[in-house]
C-alpha positions in Angstrom: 0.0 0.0 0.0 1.2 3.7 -0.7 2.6 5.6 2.2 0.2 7.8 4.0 -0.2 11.7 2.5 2.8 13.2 3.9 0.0 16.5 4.8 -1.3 14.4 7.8 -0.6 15.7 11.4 -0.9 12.1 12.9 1.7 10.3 14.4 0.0 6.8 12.5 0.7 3.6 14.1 2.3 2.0 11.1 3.3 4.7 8.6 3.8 2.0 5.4 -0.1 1.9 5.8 -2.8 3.7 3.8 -5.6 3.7 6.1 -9.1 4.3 4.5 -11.4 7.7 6.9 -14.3 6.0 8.7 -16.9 8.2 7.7 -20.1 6.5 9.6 -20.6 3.3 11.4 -23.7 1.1 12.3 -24.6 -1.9 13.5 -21.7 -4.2 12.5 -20.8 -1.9 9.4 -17.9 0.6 8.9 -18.5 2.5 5.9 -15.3 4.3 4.4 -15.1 8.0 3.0 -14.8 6.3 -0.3 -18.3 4.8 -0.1 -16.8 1.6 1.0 -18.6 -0.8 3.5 -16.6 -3.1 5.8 -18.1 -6.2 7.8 -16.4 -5.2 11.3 -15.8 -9.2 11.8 -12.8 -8.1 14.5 -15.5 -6.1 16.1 -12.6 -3.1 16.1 -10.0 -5.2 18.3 -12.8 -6.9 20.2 -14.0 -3.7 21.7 -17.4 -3.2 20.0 -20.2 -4.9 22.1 -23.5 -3.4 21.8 -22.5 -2.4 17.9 -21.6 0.6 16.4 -24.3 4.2 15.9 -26.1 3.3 19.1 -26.9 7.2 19.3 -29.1 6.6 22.4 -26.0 6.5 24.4 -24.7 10.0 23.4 -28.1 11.3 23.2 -28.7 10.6 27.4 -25.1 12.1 27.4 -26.0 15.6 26.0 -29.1 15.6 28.8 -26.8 14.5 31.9 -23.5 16.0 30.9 -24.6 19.1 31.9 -24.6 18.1 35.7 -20.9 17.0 36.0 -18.7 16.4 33.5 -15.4 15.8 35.6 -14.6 15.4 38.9 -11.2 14.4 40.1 -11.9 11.3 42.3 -9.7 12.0 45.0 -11.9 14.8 45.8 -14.7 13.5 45.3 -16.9 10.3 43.8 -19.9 10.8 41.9 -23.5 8.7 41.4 -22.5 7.4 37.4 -19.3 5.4 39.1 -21.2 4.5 41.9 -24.0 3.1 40.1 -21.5 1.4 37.2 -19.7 -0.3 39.9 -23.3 -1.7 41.6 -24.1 -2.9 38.0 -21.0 -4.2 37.3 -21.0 -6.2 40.6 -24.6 -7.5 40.5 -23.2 -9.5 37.9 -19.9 -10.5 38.9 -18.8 -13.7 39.9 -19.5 -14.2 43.3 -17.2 -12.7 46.3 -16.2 -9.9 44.1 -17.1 -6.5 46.6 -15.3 -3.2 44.7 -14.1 -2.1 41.4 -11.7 0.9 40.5 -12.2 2.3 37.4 -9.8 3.3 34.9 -9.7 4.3 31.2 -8.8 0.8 29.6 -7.1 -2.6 29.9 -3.9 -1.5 30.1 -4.3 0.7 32.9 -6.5 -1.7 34.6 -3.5 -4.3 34.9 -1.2 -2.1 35.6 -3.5 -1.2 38.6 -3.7 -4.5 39.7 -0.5 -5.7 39.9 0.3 -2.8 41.9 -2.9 -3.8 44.2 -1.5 -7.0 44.8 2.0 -5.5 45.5 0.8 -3.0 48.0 -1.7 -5.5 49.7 0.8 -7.6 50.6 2.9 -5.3 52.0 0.5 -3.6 54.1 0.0 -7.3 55.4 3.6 -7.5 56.4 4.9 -9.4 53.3 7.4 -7.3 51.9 9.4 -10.4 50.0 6.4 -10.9 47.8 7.1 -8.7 44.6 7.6 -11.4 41.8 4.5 -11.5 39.1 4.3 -14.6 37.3 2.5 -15.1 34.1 2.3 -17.2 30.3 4.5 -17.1 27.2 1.7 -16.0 24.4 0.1 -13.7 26.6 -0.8 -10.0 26.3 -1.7 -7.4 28.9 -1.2 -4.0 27.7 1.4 -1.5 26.5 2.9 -0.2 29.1 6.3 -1.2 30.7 5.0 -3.2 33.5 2.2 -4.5 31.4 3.8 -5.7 28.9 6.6 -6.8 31.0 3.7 -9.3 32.2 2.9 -10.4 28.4 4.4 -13.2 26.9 4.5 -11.1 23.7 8.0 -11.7 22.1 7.7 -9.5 19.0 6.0 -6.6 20.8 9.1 -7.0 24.0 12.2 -6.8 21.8 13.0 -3.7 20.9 12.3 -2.7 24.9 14.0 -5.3 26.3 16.4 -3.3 28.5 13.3 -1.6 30.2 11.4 -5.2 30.9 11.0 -6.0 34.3 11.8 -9.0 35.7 8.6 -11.5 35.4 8.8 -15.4 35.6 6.9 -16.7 32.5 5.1 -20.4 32.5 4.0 -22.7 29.5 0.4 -21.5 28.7 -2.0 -24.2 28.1 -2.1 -23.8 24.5 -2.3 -27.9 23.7 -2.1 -27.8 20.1 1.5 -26.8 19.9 2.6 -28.4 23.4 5.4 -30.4 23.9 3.9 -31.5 27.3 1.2 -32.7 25.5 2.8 -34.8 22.4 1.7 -38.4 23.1 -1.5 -37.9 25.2 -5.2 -37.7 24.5 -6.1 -34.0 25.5 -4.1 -31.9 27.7 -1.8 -33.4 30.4 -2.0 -30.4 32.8 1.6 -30.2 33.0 1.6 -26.7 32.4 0.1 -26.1 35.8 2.5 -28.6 37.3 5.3 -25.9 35.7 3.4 -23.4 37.7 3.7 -24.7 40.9 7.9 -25.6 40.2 8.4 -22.2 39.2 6.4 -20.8 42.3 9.1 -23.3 44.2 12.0 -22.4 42.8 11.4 -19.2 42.7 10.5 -19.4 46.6 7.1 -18.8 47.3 7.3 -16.4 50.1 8.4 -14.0 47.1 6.0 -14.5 45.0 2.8 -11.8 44.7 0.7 -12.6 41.6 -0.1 -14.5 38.8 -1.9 -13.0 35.5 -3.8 -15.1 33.3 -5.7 -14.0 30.1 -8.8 -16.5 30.3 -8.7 -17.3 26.9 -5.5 -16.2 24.7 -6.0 -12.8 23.2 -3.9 -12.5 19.9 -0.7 -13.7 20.4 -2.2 -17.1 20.3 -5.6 -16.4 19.1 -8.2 -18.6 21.2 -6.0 -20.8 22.9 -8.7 -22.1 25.5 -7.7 -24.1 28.8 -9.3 -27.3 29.7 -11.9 -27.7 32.3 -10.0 -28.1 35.5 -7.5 -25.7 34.2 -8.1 -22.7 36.5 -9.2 -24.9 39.5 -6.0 -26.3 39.6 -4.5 -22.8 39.1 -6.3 -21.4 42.1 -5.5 -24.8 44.7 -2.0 -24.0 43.6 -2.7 -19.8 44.3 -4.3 -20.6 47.5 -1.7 -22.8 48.9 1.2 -20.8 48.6 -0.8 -17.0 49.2 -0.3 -15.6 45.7 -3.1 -13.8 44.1 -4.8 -14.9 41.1 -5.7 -12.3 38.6 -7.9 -12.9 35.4 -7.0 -11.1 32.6 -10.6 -10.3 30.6 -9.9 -7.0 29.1 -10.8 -9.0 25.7 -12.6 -11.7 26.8 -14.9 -10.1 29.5 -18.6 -8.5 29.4 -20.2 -10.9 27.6 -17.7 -12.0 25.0 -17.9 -15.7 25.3 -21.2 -15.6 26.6 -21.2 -14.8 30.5 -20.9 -11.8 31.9 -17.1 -13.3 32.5 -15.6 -15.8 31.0 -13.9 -17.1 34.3 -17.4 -18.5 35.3 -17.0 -21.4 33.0 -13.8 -22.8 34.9 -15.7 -22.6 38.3 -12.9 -20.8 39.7 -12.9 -16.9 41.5 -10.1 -15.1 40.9 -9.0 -12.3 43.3 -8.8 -9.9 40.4 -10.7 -9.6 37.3 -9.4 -7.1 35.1 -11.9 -5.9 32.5 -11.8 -2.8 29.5 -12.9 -3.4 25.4 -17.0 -4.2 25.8 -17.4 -2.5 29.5 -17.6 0.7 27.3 -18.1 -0.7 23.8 -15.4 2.1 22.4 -18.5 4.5 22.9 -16.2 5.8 25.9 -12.3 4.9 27.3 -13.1 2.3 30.1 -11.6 -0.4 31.8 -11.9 -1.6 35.7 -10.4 -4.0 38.0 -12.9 -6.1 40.3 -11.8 -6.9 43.5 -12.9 -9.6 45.9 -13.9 -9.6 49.1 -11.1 -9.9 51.0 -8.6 -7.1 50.2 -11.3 -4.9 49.5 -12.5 -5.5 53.3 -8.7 -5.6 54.2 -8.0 -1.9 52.4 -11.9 -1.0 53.7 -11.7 -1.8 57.3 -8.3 -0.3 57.9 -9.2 2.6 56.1 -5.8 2.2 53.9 -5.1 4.5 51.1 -4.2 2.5 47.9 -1.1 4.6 46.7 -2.1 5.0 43.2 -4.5 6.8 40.8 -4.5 8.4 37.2 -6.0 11.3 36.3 -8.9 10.0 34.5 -9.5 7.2 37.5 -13.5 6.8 37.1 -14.0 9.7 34.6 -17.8 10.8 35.2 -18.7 11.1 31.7 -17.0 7.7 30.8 -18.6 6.0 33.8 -22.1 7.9 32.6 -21.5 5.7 29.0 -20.1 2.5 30.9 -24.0 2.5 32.4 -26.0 3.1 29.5 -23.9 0.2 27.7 -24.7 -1.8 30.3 -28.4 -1.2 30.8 -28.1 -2.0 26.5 -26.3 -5.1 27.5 -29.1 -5.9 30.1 -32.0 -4.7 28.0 -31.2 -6.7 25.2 -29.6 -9.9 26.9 -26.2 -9.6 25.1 -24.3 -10.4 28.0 -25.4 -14.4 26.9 -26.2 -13.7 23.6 -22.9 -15.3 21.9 -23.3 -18.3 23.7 -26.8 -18.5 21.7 -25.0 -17.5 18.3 -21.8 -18.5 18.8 -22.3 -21.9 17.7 -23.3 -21.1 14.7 -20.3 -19.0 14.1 -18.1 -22.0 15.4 -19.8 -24.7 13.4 -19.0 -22.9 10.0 -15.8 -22.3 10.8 -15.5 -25.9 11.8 -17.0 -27.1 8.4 -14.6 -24.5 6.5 -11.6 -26.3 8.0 -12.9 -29.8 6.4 -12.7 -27.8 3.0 -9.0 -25.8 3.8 -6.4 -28.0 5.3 -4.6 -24.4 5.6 -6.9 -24.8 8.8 -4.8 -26.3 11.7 -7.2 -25.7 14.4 -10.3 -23.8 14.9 -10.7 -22.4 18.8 -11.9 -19.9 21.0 -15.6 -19.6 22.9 -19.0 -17.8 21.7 -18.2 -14.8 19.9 -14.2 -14.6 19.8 -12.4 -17.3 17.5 -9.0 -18.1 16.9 -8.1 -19.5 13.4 -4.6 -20.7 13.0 -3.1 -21.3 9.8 -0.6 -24.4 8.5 1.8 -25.5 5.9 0.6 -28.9 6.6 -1.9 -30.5 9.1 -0.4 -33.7 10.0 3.3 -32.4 11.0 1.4 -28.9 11.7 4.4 -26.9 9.9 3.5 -23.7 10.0 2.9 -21.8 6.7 7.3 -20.2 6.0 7.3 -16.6 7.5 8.4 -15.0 4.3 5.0 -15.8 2.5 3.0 -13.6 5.0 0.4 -15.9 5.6 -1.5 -13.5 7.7 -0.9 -10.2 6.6 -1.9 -11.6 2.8 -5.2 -13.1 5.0 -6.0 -10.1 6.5 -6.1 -7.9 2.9 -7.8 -10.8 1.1 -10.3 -10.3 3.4 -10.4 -6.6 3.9 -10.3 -6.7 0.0 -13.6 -8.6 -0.3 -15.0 -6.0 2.8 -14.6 -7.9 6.1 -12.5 -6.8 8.8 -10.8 -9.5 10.5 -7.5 -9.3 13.1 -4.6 -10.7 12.2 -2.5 -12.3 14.9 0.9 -11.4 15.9 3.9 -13.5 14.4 5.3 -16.1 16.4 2.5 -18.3 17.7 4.5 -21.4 17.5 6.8 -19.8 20.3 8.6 -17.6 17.7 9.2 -20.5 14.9 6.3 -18.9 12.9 2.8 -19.6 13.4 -0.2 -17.9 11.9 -3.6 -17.0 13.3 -6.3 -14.9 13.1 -8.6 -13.0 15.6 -12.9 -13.3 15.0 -14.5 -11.0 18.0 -17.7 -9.6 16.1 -20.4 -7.0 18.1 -22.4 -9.5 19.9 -25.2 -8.2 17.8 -24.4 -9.8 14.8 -26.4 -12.4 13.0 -26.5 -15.4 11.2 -27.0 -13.6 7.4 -23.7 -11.4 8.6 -21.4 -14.3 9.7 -22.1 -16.4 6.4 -21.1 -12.9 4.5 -17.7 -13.3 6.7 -17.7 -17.2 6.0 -17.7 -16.9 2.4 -14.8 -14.1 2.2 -12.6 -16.4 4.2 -13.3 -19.5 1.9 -12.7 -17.1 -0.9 -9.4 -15.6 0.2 -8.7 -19.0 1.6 -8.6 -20.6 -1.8 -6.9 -17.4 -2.9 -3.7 -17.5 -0.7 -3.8 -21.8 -0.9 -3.3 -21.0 -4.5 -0.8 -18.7 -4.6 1.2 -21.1 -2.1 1.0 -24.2 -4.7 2.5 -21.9 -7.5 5.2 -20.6 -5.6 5.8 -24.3 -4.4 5.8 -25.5 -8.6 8.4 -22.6 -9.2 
């Protein structure tokens, strides 16, 4: 693609890019300055929940925003935060008591890892300042954050500012060696939990982050059923706090109010952002249990942090009308009622495209990855592309899909693709995505077979 017009004043995320003006959005439709309409299919990196032009939410704005539009919250709170965090909690998981409010994901886990360091502190544990967490994981931009991530390609160039985390095997079963020789996962990958914990002495050890499902470093990796049980027995035993990751996969995305719920395990953190204000506003929060919120409660403890924005009134307001939508309309379960549908075509595309390794992910986020060949599971050579050429093919034929980052076989390659719709869409709009990735499919498969005859 051309470079971008040399006139513009933005600092663009990728200059080699020509990106196309959004000129109006609705439902699950982006249509371009050019008179070009785009299936969002990625659901604008997962964040769009209730679907795009829901003018009802910026309409209550203009009548309420009159009354307070910020307030810095260390002066005071205010009754749109008050009432978001009662919503929010009436349908956490149970023990969950308090949430702080921040402007996205990566705020939100930088929050809570400094919660966890400061509550054990203030409990007289001042050895316990190690964070574990998993290789292919993501959990934000900033230094700390993405210290946590198991995000190779996104870490290099900032290596010498990482902080020191101890990174585990994720459970991503498809690709592990623990795995080779057994029918479904072996659960070793918890088993290098506790070891690590051990060796790294447990007494030093404060946290350990977990996206629930993978994000897109690995799109859709999804743990087995005692996964996270085991992972909180092992928390529990040697006092580390577990926090849950659901900045993507939260709100309704797999079809619970929090994906957590279908491990039947309760974290001591959930961190949340993306769907909790459906890009109509910058929101994230942490939930906190019970027990340090009544430990930071009862001994009326100050929590040494805060940003500026911290439960932003008029982003809080937003946060509440997209969850009286989400209510109102029942898409807090509605991809577990459509997400099958989305799963089963995908499932019945990968019997057509043996380009289709494996086919994962829950209600309406799905992880796609790509292969050279399915029996050895060689990935498609990094030089052809495979994804980025995906990603066009598809954008080409109007559907928006994310493409995963490079390196999901643990940095020998690996392709995959990111599917996180608006929970609104329907079954007309995700056969209109199915056929564009059959199309491109065949596409790119043929492109590979000429370039193999030359």
């Amino acid at each position: 693609m051309p470079a971008l017009k040399p006139e513009s004043g933005i600092f663009h995320r990728d200059f080699a890019t020509d990106l196309p003006v959004a000129k109006h959005a609705q439902g699950v439709w982006i249509e371009a300055a050019d008179g070009r309409r785009y299936l969002d299919a990625m659901g604008s990196a997962g964040v769009i929940g209730v679907g795009h032009g829901r003018t009802e939410i910026y309409d209550a704005l203009a009548r309420e925003g009159r009354n307070v539009s910020y307030v810095y919250t260390a002066s005071f709170t205010h009754p749109w935060q008050e009432r978001l965090a009662a919503s929010v909690l009436s349908i956490a998981p149970k023990g969950m008591a308090s949430i702080y409010f921040v402007s996205g994901g990566s705020e939100a886990n930088e929050t809570a890892l400094k919660l966890a360091r400061q509550y054990h502190v203030e409990r007289g544990e001042p050895k316990r300042h190690k964070m574990l967490a998993r290789w292919q994981s993501y959990h934000g931009v900033t230094i700390a954050t993405l210290s946590l991530s198991g995000r190779t390609s996104w870490r290099s160039a900032y290596d010498p500012y990482m902080l020191p985390v101890v990174h585990v095997s994720p459970p991503y079963e498809y690709r592990c060696a623990y795995c080779k020789g057994h029918e479904g996962c072996s659960y070793a990958c918890v088993d290098e939990l506790e070891r690590a914990i051990l060796l790294e002495g447990p007494e030093t050890v404060s946290c350990f982050f977990a996206e629930t499902i993978v994000g897109t470093t690995a799109s859709g990796v999804t743990p087995p059923p005692d996964y996270y049980r085991r992972v909180r027995e092992i928390c529990d035993r040697y006092g580390i706090l577990f926090i849950a990751d659901e900045v993507l996969m939260g709100y309704g995305r797999t079809g619970r109010p929090f994906a957590i719920e279908d491990w039947g395990a309760v974290p001591d953190m959930i961190t949340c952002g993306k769907a909790i204000g459906s890009g109509y506003a910058p929101l994230g929060a942490v939930i906190v249990n019970d027990r340090i919120t009544d430990f930071f409660r009862e001994g009326k403890r100050r929590f040494v942090h805060g940003f500026t924005y911290s439960g932003h009134a008029a982003s809080c307001f937003i946060g509440l009308q997209v969850f009286n939508i989400m209510q109102r309309e029942g898409l807090f379960t509605r991809a577990a009622e459509i997400g099958p549908y989305l799963h089963g075509r995908l499932r019945d595309l990968q019997q057509r495209h043996p380009l289709i390794g494996e086919v994962r992910g829950r209600g309406l986020y799905a992880g796609l990855e790509f292969v050279a060949d399915r029996s050895t599971r060689e990935p498609v050579p990094p030089a052809f592309n495979f994804t980025g050429q995906l990603v066009s093919a598809m954008r080409e034929r109007g559907v928006i899909v994310g493409g995963g980052v490079p390196g999901a076989n643990f940095g020998k390659g690996g392709d995959h693709i990111q599917i996180s719709p608006p929970f609104i869409i329907g079954e007309s709009e995700i056969d209109i995505l199915i056929d564009a990735l059959d199309e491109s499919l065949i596409q790119l498969a043929g492109q590979l077979d000429a370039q193999a005859a030359a």
